[in-house]
PDB file of N, CA, C and O in Angstrom, chain B, residues numbered from 101:
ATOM      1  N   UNK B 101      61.135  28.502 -10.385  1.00  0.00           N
ATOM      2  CA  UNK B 101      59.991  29.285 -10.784  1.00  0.00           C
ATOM      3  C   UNK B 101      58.841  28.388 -11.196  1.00  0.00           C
ATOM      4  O   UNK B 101      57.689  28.815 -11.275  1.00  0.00           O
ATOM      5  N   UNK B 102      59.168  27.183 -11.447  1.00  0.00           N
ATOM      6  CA  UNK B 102      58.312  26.156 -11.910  1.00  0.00           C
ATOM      7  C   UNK B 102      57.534  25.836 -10.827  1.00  0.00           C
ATOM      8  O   UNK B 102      56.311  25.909 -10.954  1.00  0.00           O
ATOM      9  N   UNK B 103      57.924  25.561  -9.987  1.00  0.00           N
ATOM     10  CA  UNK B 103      56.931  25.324  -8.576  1.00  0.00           C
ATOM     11  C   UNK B 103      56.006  26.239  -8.358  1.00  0.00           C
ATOM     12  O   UNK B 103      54.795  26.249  -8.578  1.00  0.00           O
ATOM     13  N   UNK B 104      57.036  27.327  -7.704  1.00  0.00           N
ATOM     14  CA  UNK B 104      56.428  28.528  -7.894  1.00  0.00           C
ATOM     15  C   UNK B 104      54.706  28.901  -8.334  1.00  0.00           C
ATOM     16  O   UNK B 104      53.723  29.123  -7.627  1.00  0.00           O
ATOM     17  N   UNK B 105      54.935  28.832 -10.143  1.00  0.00           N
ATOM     18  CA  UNK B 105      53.734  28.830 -10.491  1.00  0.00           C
ATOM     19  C   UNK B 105      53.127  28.134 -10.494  1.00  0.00           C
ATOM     20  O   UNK B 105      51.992  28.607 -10.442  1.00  0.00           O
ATOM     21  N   UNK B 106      53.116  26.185 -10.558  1.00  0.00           N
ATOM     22  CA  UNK B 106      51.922  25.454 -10.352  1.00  0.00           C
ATOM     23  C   UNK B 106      51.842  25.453  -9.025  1.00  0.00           C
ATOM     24  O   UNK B 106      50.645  25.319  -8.770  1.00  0.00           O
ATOM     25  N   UNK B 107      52.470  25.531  -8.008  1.00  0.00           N
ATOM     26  CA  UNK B 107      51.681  26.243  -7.026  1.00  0.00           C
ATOM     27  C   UNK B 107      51.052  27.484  -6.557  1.00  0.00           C
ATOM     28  O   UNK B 107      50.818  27.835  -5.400  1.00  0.00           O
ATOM     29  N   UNK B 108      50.816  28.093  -7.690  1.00  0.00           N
ATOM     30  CA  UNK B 108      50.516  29.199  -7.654  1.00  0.00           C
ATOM     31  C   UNK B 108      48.978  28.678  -8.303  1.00  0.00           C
ATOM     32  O   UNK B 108      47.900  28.952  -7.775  1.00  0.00           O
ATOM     33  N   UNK B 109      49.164  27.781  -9.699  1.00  0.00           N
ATOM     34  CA  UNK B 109      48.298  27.658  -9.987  1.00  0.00           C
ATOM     35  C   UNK B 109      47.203  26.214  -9.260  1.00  0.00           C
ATOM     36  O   UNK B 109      45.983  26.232  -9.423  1.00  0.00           O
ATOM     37  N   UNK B 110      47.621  25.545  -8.808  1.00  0.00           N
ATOM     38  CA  UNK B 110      46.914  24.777  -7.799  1.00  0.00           C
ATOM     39  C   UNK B 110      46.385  25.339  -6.436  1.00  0.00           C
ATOM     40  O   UNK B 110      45.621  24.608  -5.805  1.00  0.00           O
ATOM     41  N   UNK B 111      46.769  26.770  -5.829  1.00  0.00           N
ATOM     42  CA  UNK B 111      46.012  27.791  -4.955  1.00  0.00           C
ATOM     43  C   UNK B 111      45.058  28.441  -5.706  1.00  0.00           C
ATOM     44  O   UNK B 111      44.256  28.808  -4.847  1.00  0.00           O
ATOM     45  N   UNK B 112      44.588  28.863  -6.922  1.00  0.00           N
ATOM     46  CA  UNK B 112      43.990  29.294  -7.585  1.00  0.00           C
ATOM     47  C   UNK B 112      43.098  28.448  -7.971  1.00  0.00           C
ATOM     48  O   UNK B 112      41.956  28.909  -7.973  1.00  0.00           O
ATOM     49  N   UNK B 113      43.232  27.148  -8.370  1.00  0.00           N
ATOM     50  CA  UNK B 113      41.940  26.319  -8.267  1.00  0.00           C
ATOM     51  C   UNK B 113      41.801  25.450  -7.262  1.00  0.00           C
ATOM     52  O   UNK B 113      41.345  24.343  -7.548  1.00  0.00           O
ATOM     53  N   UNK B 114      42.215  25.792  -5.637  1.00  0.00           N
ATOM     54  CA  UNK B 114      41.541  25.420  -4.614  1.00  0.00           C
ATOM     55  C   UNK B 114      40.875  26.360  -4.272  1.00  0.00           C
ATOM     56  O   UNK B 114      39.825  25.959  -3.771  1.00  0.00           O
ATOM     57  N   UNK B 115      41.004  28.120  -4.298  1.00  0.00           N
ATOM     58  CA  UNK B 115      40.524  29.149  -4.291  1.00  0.00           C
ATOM     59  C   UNK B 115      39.183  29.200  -5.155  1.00  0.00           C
ATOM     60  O   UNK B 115      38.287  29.882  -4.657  1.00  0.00           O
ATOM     61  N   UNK B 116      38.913  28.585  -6.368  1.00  0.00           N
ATOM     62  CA  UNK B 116      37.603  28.378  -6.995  1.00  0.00           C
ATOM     63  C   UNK B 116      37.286  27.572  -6.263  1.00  0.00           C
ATOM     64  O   UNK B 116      36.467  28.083  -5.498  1.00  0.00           O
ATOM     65  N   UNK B 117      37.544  25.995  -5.888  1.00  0.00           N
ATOM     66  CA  UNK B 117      36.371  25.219  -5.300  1.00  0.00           C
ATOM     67  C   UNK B 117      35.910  25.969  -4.247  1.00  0.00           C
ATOM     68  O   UNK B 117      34.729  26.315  -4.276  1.00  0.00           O
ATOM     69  N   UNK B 118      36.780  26.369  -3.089  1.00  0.00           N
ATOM     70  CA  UNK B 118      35.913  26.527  -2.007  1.00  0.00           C
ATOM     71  C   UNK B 118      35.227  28.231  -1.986  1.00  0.00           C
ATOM     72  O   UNK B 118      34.622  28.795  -1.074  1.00  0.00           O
ATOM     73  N   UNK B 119      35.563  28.689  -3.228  1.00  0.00           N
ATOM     74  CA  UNK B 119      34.370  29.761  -3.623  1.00  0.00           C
ATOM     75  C   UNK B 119      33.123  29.556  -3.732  1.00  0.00           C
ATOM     76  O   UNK B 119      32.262  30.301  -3.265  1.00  0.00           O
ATOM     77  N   UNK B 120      32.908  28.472  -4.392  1.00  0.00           N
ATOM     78  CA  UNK B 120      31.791  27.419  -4.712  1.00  0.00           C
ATOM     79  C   UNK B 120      30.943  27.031  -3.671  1.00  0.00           C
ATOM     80  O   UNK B 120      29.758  26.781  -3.892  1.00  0.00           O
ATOM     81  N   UNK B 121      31.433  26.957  -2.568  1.00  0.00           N
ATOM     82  CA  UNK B 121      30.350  26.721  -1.707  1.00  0.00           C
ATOM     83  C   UNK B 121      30.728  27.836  -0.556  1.00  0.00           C
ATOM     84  O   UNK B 121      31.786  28.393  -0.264  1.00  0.00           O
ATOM     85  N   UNK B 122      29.070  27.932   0.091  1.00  0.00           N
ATOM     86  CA  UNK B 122      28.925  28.873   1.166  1.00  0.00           C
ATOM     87  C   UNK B 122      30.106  28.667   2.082  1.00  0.00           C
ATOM     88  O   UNK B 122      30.877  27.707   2.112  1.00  0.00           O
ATOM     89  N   UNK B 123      30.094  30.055   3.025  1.00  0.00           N
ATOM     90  CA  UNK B 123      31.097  30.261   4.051  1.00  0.00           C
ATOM     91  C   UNK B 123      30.563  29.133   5.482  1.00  0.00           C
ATOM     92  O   UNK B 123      29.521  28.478   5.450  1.00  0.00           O
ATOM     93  N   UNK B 124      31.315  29.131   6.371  1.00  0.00           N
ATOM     94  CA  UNK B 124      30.743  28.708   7.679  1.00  0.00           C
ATOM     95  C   UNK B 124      29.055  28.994   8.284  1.00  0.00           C
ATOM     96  O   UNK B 124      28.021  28.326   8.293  1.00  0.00           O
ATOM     97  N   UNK B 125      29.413  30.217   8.704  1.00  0.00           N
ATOM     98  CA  UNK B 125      28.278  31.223   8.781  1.00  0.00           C
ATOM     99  C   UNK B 125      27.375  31.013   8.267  1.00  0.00           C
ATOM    100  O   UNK B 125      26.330  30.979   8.918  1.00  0.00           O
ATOM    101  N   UNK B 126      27.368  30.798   6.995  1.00  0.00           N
ATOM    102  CA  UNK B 126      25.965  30.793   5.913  1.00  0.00           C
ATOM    103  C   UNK B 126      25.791  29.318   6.406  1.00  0.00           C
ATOM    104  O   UNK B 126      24.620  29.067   6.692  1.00  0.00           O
ATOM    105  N   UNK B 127      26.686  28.256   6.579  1.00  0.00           N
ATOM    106  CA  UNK B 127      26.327  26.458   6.456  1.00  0.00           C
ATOM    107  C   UNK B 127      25.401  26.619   7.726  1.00  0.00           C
ATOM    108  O   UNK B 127      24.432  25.874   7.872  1.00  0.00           O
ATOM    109  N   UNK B 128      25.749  27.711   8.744  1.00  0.00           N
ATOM    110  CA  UNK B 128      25.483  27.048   9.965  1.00  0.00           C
ATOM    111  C   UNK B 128      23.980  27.404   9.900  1.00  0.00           C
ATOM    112  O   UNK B 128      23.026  26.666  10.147  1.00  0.00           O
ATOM    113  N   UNK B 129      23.980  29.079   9.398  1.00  0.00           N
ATOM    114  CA  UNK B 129      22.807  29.579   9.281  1.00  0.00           C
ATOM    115  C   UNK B 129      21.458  29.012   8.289  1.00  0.00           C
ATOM    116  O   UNK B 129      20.366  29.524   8.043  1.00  0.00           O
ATOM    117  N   UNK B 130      22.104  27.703   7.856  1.00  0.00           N
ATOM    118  CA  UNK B 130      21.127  27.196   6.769  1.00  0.00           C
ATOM    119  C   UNK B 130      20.709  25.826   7.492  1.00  0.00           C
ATOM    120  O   UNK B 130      19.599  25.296   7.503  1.00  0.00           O
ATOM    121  N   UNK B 131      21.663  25.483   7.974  1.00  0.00           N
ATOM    122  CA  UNK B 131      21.656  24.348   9.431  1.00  0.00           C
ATOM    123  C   UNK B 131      20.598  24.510  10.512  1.00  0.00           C
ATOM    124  O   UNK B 131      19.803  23.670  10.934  1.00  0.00           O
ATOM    125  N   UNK B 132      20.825  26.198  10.978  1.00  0.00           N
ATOM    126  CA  UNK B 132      19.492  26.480  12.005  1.00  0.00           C
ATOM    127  C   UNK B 132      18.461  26.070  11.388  1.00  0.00           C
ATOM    128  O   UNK B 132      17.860  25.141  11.928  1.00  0.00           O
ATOM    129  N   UNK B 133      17.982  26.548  10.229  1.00  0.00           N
ATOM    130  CA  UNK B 133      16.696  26.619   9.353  1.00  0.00           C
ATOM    131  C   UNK B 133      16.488  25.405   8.746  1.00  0.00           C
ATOM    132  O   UNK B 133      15.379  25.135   8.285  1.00  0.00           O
ATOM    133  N   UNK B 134      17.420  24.628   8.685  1.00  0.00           N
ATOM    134  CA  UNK B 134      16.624  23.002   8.281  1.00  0.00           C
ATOM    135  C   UNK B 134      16.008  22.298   9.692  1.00  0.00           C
ATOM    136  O   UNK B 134      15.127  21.438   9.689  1.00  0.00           O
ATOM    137  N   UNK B 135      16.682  22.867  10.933  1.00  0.00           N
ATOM    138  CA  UNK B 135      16.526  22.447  12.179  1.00  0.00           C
ATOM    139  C   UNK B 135      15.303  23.017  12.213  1.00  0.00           C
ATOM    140  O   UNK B 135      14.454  22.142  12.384  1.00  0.00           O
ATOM    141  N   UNK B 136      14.641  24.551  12.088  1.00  0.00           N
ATOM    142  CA  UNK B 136      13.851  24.865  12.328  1.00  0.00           C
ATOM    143  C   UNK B 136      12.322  24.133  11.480  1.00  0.00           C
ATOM    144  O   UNK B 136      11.169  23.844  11.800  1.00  0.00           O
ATOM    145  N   UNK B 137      13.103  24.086  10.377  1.00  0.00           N
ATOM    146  CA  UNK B 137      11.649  23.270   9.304  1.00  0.00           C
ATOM    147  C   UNK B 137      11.648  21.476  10.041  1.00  0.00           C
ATOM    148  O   UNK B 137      10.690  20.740  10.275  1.00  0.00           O
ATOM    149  N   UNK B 138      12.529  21.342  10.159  1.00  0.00           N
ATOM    150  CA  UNK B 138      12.108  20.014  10.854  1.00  0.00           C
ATOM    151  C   UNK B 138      11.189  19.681  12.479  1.00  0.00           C
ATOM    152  O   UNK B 138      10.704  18.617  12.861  1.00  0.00           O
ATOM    153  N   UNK B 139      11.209  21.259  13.283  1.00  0.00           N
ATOM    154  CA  UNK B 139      10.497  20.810  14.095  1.00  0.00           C
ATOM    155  C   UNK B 139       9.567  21.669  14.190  1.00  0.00           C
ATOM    156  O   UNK B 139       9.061  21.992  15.265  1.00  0.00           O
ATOM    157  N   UNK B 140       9.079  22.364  12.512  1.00  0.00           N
ATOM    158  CA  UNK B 140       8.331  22.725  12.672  1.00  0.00           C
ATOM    159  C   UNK B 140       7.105  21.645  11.809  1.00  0.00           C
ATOM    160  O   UNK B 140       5.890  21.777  11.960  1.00  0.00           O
ATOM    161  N   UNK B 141       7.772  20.575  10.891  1.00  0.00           N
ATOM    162  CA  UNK B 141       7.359  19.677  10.545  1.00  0.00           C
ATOM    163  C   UNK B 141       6.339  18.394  11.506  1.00  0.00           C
ATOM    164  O   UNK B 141       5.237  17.870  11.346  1.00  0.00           O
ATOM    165  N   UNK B 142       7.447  18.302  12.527  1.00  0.00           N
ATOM    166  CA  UNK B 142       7.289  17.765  13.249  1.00  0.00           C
ATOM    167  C   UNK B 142       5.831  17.896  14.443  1.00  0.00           C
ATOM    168  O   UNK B 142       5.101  17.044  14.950  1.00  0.00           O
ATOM    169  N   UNK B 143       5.891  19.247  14.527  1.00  0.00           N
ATOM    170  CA  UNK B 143       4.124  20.375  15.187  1.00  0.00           C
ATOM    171  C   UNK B 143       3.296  19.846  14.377  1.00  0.00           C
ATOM    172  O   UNK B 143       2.285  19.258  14.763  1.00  0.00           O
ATOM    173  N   UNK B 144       3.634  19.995  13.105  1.00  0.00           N
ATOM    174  CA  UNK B 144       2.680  19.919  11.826  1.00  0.00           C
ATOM    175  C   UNK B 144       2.089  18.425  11.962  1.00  0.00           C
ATOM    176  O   UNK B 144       0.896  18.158  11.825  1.00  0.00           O
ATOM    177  N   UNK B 145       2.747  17.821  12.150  1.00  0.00           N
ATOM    178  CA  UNK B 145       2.331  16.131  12.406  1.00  0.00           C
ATOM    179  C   UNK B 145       1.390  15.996  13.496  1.00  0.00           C
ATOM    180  O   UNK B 145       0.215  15.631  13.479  1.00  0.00           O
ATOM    181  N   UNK B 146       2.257  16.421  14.602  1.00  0.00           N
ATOM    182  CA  UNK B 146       1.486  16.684  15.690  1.00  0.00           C
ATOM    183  C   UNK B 146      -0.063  17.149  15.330  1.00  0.00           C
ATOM    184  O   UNK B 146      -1.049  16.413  15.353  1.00  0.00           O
ATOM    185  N   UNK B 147      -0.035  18.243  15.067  1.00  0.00           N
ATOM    186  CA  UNK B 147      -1.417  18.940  14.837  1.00  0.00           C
ATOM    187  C   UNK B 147      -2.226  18.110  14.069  1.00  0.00           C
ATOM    188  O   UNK B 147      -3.270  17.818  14.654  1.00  0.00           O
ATOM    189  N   UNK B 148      -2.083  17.551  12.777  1.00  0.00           N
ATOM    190  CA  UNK B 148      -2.691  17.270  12.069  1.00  0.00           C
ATOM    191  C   UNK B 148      -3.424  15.813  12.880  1.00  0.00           C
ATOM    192  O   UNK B 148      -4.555  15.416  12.599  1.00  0.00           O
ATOM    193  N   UNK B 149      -2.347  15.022  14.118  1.00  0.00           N
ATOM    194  CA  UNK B 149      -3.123  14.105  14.850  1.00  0.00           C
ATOM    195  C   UNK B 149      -4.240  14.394  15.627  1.00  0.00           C
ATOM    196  O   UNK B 149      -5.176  13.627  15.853  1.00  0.00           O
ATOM    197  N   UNK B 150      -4.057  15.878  16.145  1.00  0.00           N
ATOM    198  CA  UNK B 150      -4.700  16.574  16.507  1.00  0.00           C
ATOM    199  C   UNK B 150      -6.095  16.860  16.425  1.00  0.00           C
ATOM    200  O   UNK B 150      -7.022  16.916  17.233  1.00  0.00           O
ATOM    201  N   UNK B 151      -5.932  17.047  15.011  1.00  0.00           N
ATOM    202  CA  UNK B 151      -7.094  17.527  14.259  1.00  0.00           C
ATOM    203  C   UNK B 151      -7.859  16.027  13.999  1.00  0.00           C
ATOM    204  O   UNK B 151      -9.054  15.977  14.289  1.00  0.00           O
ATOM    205  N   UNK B 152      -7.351  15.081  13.583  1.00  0.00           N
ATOM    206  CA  UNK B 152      -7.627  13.964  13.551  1.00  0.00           C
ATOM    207  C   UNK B 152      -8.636  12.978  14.454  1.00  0.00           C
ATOM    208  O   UNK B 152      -9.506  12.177  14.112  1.00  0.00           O
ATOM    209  N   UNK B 153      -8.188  13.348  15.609  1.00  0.00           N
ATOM    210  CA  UNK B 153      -8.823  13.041  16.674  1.00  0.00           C
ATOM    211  C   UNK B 153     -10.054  13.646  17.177  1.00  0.00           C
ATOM    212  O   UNK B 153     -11.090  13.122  17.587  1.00  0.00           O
ATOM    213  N   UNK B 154      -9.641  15.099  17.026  1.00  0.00           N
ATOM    214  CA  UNK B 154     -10.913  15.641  17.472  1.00  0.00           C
ATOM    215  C   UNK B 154     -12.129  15.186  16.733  1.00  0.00           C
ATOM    216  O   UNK B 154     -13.036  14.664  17.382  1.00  0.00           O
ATOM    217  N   UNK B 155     -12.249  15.348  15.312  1.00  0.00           N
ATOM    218  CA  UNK B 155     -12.845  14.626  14.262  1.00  0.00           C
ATOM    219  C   UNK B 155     -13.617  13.521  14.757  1.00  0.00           C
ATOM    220  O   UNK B 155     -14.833  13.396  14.906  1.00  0.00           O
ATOM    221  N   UNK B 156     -12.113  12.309  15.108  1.00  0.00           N
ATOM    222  CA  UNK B 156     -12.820  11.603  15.363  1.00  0.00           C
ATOM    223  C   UNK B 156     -13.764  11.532  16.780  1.00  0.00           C
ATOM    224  O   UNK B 156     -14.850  10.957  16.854  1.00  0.00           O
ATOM    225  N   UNK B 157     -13.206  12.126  17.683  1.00  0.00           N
ATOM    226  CA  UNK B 157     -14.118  12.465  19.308  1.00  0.00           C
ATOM    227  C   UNK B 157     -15.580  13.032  18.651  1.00  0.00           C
ATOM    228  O   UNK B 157     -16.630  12.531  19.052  1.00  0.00           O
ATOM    229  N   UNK B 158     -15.591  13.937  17.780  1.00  0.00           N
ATOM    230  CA  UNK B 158     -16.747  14.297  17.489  1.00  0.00           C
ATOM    231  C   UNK B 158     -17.813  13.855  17.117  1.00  0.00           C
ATOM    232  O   UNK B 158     -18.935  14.278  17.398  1.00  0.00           O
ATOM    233  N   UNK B 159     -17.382  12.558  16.151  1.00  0.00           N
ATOM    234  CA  UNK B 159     -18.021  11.378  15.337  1.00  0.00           C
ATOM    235  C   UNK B 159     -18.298  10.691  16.662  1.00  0.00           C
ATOM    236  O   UNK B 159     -19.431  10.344  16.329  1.00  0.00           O
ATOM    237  N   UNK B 160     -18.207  10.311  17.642  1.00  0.00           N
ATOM    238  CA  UNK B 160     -18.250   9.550  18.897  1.00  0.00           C
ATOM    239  C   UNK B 160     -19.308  10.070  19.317  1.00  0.00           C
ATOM    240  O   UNK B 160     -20.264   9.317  19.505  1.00  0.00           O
ATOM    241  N   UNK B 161     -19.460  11.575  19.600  1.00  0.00           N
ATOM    242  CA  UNK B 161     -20.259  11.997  20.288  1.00  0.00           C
ATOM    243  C   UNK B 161     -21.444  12.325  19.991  1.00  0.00           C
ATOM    244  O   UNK B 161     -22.450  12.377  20.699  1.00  0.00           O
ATOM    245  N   UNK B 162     -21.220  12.643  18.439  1.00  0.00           N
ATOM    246  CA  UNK B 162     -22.272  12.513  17.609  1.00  0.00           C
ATOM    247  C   UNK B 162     -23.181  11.097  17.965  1.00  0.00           C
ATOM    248  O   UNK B 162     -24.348  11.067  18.355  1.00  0.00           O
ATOM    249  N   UNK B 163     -22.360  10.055  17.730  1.00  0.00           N
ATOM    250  CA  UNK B 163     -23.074   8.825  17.713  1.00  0.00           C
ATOM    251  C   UNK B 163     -23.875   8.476  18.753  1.00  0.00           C
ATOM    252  O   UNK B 163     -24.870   7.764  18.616  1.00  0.00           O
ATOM    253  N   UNK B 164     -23.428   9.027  19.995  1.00  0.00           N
ATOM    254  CA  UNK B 164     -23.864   8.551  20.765  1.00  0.00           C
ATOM    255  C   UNK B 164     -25.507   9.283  21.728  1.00  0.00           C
ATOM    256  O   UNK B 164     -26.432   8.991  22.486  1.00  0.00           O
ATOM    257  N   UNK B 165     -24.831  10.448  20.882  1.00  0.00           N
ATOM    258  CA  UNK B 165     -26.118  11.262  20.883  1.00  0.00           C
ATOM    259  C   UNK B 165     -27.167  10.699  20.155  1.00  0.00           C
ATOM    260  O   UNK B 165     -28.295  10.661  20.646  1.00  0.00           O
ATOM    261  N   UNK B 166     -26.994  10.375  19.338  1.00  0.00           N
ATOM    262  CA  UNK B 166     -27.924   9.605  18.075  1.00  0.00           C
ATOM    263  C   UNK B 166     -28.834   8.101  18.754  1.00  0.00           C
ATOM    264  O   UNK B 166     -29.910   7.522  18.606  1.00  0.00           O
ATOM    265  N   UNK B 167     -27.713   8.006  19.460  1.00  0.00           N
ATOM    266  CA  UNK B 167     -28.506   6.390  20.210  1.00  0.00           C
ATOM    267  C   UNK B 167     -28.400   6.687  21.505  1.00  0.00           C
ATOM    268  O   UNK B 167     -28.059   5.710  22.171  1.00  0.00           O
ATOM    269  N   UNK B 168     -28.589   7.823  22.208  1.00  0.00           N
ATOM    270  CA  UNK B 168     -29.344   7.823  23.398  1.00  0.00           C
ATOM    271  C   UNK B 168     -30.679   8.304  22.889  1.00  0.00           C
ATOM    272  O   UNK B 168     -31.676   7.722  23.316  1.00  0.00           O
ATOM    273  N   UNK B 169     -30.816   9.237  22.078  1.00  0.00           N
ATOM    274  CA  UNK B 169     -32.026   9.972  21.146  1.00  0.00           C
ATOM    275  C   UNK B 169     -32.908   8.810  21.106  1.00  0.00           C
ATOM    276  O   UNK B 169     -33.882   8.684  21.849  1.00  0.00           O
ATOM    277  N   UNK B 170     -32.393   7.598  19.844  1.00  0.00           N
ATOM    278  CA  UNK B 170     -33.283   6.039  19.886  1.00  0.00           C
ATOM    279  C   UNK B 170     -33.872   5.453  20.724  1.00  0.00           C
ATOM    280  O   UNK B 170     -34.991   4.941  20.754  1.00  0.00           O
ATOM    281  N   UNK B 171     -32.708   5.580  21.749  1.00  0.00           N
ATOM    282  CA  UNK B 171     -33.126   4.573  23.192  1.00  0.00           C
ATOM    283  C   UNK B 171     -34.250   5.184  24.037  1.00  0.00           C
ATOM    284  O   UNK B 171     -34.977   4.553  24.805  1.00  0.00           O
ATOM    285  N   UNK B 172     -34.296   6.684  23.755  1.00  0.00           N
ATOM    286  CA  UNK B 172     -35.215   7.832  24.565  1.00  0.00           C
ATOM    287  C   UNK B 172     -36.950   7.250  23.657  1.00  0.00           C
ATOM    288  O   UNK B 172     -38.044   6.910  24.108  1.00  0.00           O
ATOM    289  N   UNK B 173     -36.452   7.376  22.396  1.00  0.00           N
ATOM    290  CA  UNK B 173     -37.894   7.344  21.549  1.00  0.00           C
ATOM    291  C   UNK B 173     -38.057   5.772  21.395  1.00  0.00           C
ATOM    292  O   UNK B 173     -38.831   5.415  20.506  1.00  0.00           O
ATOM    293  N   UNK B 174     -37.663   5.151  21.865  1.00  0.00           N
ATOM    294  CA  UNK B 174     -37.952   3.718  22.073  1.00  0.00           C
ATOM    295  C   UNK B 174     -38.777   3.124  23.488  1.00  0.00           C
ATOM    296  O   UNK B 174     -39.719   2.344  23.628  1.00  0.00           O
ATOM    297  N   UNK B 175     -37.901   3.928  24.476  1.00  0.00           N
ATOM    298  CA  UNK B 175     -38.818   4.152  25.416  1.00  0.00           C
ATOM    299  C   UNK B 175     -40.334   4.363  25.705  1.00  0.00           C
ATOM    300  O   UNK B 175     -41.096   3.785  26.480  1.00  0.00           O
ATOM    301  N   UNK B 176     -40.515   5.371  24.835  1.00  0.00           N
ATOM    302  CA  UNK B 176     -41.226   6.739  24.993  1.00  0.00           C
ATOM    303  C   UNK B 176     -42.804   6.235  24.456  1.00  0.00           C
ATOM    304  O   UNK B 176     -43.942   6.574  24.782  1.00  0.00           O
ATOM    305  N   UNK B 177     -42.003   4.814  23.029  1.00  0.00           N
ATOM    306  CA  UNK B 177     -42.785   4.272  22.232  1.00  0.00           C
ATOM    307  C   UNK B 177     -43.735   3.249  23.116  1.00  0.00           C
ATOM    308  O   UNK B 177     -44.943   3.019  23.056  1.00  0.00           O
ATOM    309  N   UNK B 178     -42.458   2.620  24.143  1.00  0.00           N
ATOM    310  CA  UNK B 178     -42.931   1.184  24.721  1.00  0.00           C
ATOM    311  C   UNK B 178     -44.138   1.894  25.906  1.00  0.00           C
ATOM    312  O   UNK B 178     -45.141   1.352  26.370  1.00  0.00           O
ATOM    313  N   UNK B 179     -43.651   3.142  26.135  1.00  0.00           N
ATOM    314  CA  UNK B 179     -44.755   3.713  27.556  1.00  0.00           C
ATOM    315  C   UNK B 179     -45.869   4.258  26.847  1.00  0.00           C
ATOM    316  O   UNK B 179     -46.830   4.759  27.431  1.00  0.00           O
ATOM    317  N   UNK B 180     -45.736   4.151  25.216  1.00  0.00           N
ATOM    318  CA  UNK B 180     -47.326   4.781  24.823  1.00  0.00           C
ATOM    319  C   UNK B 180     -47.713   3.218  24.513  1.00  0.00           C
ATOM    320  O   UNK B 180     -48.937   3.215  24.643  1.00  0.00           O
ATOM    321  N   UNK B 181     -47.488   2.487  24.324  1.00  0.00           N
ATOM    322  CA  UNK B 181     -48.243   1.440  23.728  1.00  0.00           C
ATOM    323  C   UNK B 181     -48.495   0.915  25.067  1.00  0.00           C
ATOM    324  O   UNK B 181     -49.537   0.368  25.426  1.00  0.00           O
ATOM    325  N   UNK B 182     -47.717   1.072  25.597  1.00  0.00           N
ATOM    326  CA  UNK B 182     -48.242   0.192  27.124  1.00  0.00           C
ATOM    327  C   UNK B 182     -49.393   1.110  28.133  1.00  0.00           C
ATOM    328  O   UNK B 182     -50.062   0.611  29.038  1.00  0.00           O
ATOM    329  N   UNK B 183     -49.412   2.516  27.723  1.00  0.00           N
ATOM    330  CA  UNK B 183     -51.041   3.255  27.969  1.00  0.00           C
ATOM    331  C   UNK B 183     -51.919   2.860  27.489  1.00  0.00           C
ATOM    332  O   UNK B 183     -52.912   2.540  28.143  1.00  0.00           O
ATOM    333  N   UNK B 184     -51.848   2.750  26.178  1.00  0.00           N
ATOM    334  CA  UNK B 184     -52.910   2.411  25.359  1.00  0.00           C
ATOM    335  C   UNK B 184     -53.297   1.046  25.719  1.00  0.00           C
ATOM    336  O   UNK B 184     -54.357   0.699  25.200  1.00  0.00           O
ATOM    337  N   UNK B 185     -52.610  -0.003  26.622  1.00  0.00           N
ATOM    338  CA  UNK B 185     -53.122  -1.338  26.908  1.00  0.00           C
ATOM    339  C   UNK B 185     -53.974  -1.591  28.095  1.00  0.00           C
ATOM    340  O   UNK B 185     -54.945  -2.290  28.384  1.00  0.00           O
ATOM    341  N   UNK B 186     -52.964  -0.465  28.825  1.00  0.00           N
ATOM    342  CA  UNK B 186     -54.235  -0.056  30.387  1.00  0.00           C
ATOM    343  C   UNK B 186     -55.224  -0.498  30.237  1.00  0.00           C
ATOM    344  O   UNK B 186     -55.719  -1.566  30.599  1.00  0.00           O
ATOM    345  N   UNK B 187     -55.844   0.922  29.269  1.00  0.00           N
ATOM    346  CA  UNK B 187     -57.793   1.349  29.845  1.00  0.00           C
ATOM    347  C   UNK B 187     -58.633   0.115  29.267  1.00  0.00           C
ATOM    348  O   UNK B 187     -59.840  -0.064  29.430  1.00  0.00           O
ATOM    349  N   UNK B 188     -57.556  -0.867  28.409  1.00  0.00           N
ATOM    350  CA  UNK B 188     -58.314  -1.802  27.761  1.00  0.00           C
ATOM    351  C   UNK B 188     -58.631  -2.819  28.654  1.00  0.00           C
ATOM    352  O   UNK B 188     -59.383  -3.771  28.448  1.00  0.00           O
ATOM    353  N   UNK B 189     -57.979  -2.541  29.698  1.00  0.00           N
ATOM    354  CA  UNK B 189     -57.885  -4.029  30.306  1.00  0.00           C
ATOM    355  C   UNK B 189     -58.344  -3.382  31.964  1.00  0.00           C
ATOM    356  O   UNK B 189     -58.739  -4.119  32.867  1.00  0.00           O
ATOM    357  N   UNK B 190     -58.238  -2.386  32.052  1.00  0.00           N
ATOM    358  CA  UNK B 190     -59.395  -1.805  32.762  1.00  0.00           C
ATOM    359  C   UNK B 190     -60.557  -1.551  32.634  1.00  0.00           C
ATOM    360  O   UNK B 190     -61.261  -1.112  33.543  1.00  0.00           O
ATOM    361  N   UNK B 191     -60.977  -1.817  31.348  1.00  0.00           N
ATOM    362  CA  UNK B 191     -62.516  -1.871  31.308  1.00  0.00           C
ATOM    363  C   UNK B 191     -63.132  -3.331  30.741  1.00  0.00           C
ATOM    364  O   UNK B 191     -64.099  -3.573  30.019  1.00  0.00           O
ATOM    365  N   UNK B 192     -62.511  -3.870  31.148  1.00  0.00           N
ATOM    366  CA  UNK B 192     -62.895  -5.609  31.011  1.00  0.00           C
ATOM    367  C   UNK B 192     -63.179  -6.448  32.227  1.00  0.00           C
ATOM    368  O   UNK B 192     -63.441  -7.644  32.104  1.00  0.00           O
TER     369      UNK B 192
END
């Protein structure tokens, strides 16, 4: 009878531990969902390079708008000053 009950009572506290933690089902179903946060982590990275870039493409285009603009009114400058040298030197 001695056996008996500490094996009775050593099924009873293997019966608590694995009460203690989730069933299969639940491990696996918590398994999908770390899988799922990880590649949804993973988009998230993605995107944020994403976003990153465009940013920076924008800053590019910006710039370059900015110094064709210069190069236009630099031009624009050298063909008025160079009118204004004409009539001078046409009437000499």
């Amino acid at each position: 009878m001695s056996f008996i009950s500490s094996f009775s009572l050593e099924y009873d506290a293997l019966a608590k531990v694995i009460q203690q933690h989730p069933d299969r089902h639940e491990t696996l179903k918590q398994l999908e969902a770390l899988k799922e946060l990880q590649q949804l982590s993973h988009i998230k990275e993605n995107v944020d390079k994403l976003e990153l870039r465009k940013k920076q493409f924008h800053v590019l285009l910006s710039t370059i708008q900015e110094l064709q603009q210069t190069l236009e009114n630099d031009e624009k400058s050298d063909n008025d000053d160079n009118s204004q040298e004409s009539p001078a030197e046409n009437g000499e």
